[in-house]
C-alpha positions as CSV (number, residue, x, y, z in Angstrom):
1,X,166.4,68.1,70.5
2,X,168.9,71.1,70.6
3,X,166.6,73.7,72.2
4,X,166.1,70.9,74.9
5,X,169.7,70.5,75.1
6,X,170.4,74.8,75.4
7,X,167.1,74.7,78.1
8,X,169.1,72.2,80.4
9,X,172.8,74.0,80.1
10,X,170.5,77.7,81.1
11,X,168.4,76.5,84.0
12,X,171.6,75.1,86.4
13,X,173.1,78.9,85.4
14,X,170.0,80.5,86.6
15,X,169.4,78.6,89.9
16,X,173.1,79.6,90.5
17,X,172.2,83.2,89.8
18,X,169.2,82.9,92.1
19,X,170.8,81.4,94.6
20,X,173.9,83.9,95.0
21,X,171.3,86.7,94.7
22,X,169.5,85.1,97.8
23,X,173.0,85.0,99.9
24,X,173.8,88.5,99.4
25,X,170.4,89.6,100.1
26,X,170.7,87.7,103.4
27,X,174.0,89.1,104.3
28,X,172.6,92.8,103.6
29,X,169.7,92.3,105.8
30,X,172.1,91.3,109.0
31,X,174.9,93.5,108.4
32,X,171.9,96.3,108.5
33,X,170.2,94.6,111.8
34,X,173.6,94.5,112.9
35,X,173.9,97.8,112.7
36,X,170.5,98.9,114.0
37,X,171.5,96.8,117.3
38,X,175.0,98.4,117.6
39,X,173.0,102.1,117.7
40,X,170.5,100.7,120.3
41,X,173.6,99.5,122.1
42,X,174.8,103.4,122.3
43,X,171.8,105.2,123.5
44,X,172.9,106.8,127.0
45,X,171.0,105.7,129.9
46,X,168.1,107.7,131.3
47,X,169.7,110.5,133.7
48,X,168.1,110.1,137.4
49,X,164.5,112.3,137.6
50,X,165.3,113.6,141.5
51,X,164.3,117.0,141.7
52,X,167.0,119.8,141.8
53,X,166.4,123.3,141.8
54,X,167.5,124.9,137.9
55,X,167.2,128.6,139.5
56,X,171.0,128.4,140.7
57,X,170.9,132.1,139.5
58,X,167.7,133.5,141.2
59,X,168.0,136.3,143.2
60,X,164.6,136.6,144.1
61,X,164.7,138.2,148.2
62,X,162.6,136.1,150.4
63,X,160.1,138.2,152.5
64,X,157.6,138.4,155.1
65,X,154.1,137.0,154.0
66,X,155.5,135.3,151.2
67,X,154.1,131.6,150.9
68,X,156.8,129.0,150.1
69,X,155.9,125.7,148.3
70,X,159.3,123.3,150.4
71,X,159.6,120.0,148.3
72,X,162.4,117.1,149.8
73,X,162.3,114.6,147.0
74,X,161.4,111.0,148.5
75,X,159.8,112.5,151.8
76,X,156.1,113.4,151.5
77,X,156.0,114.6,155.1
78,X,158.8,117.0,154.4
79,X,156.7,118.5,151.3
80,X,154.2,121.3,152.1
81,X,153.4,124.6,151.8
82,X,154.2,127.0,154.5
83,X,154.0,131.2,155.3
84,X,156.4,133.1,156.0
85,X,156.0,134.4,159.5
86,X,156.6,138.2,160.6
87,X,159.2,137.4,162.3
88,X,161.0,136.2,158.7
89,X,160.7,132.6,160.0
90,X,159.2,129.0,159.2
91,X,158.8,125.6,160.0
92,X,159.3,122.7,159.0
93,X,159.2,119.0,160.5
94,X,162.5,117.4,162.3
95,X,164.5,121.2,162.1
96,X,162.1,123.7,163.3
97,X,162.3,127.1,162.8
98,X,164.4,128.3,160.0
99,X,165.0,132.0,158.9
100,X,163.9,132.3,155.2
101,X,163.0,136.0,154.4
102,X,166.2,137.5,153.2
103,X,167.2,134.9,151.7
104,X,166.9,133.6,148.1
105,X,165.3,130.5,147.1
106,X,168.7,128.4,146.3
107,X,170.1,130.0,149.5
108,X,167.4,128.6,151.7
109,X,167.3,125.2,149.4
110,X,171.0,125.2,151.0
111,X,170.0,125.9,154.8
112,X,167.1,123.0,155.1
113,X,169.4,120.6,153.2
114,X,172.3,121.6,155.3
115,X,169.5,120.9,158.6
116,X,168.1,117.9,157.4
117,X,171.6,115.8,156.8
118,X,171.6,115.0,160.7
119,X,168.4,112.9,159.8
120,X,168.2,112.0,156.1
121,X,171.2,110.8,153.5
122,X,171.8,113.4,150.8
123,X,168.7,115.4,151.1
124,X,167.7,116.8,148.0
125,X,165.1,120.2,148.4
126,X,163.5,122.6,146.3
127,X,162.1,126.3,147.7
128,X,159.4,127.8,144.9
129,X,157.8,130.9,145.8
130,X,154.3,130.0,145.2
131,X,152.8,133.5,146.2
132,X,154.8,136.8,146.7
133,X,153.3,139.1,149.2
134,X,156.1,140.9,150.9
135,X,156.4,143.2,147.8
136,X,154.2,146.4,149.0
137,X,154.1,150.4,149.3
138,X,152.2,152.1,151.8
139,X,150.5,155.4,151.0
140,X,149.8,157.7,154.0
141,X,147.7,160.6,154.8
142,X,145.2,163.1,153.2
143,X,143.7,159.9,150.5
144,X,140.6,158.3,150.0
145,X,141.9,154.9,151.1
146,X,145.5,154.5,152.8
147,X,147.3,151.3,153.2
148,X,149.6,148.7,152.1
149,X,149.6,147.9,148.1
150,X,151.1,145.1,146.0
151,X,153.6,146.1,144.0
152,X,153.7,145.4,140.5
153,X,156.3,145.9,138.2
154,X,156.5,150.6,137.2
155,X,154.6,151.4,139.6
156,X,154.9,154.9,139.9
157,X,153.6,157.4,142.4
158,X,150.6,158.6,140.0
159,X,149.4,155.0,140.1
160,X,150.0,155.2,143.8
161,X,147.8,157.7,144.4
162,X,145.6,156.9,141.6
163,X,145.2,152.8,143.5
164,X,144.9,154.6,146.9
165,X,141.3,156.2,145.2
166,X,143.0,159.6,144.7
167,X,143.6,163.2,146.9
168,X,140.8,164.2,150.1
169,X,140.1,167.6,149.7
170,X,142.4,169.5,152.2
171,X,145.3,167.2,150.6
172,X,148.7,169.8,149.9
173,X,149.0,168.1,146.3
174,X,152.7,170.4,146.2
175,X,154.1,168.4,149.0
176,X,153.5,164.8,148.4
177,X,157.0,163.1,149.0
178,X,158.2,159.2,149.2
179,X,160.0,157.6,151.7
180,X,162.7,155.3,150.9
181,X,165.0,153.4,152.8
182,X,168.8,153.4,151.8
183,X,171.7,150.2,152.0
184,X,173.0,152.0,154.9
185,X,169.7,152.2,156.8
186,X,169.3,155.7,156.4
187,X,166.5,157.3,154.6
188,X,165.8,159.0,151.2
189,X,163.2,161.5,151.2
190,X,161.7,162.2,147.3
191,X,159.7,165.2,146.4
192,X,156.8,165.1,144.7
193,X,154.8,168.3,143.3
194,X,151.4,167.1,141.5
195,X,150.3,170.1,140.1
196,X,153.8,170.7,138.4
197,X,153.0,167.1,137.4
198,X,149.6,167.6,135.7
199,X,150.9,170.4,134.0
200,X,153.4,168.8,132.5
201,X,156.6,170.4,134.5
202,X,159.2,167.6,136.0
203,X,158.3,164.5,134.6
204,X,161.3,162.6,136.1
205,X,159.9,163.6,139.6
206,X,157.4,160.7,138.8
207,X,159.4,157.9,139.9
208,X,159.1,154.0,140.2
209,X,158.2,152.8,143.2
210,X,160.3,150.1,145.7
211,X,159.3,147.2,147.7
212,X,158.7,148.8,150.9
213,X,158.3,153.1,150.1
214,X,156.0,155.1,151.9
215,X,153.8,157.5,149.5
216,X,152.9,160.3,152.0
217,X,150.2,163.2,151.0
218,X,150.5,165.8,153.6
C-alpha cells in the first residue's frame, strides 16, 4: 500500500517534468527557425547579368586587320563579328561606319554607345578583340622569303631573319638595319652587324622588334 501510495505522488512530478522539457524544446526549435528565416531575409538580391566591359584599363591599340567580336546586350542584330578595314574603319547596322583602329577597346565600346543612343535606350556594348592581326614587321631585301610577319611577344631581329628563311647569298650581313617609326613621325634608323653578332661582339644591337619595323638586308 505505501509503495502504491510513493508511485502515484512520483508519476504527476514526472509528467510535469516531461511536459516542461517538451515546451522548451519547442521554443528552441522556433527561436532557431526564426533565426534561419531572419538570415534568408538578409541575402542581397542578385546584381543585374547585363554585360559590361571589366577591361576599363586596357590599352590594347586597335588596328588594321584586326577582327572585332561587337556585342549590344538585348540586340542580336547589333552582335557580330566584323574586320577591321584598311582604311581603320567598320560597320555596323543603324550608325555606319565607325573609326576603330587607334582606338582601344573601352574607347570604341564608348563611340558605338555614344552612336547608338539616337536609336536605343541606354545601350550597353562590349568590343573583344577576337583576332589581332595588325601586329606585323616586314623584312625586306637580300632573304629567302620577304614579307609581312606576326609579331609575337621578343621578337628580335635574329628571329626576324631566322622566320624570313635566313640571308641569299649576295646579302651584306654588316649592313642589316631596322626601320622604325618615331611619336613625332620621324624615323629611327638601327644598325645591325650580323657577323659582329655571331661572334659574339654587340649583343644589345640585337633588339626587340615593334609593331610595324621594317627589317632591311641590303
Amino acid at each position: 500500500m505505501r509503495n502504491s501510495i510513493v508511485s502515484l505522488a512520483i508519476f504527476p512530478l514526472a509528467a510535469a517534468l516531461w511536459c516542461g522539457s517538451l515546451k522548451g524544446q519547442a521554443a528552441g526549435d522556433a527561436q532557431t527557425a526564426g533565426g534561419s528565416a531572419g538570415s534568408a531575409s538578409t541575402n542581397p538580391t542578385q546584381p543585374d547579368a547585363s554585360p559590361r566591359s571589366s577591361r576599363t584599363g586596357d590599352t590594347f591599340i586597335i588596328g588594321d586587320d584586326d577582327v572585332l567580336s561587337i556585342n549590344v546586350w538585348k540586340e542580336d542584330a547589333l552582335t557580330k563579328q566584323v574586320p577591321v578595314r584598311s582604311d581603320g574603319k567598320i560597320s555596323l547596322p543603324l550608325i555606319g561606319d565607325i573609326q576603330a583602329a587607334g582606338r582601344t577597346p573601352p574607347q570604341l565600346e564608348q563611340d558605338i554607345a555614344e552612336k547608338l543612343t539616337n536609336y536605343i535606350s541606354n545601350p550597353q556594348v562590349v568590343v573583344i578583340v577576337q583576332q589581332i592581326n595588325s601586329l606585323k614587321f616586314n623584312i625586306l631585301g637580300q632573304v629567302n622569303k620577304p614579307g609581312s610577319y606576326p609579331l609575337t611577344s621578343g621578337t628580335t631581329v635574329v628571329d626576324a631573319i631566322a622566320l624570313a628563311g635566313g640571308f641569299r647569298d649576295f646579302a651584306k650581313k654588316k649592313g642589316v638595319y631596322v626601320l622604325r617609326q618615331d611619336s613625332a613621325g620621324g624615323e629611327i634608323r638601327s644598325v645591325f652587324n650580323y657577323q659582329d653578332f655571331v661572334k659574339g661582339k654587340n649583343a644589345k644591337q640585337n633588339i626587340m622588334l615593334k609593331p610595324h619595323d621594317t627589317v632591311v638586308v641590303p
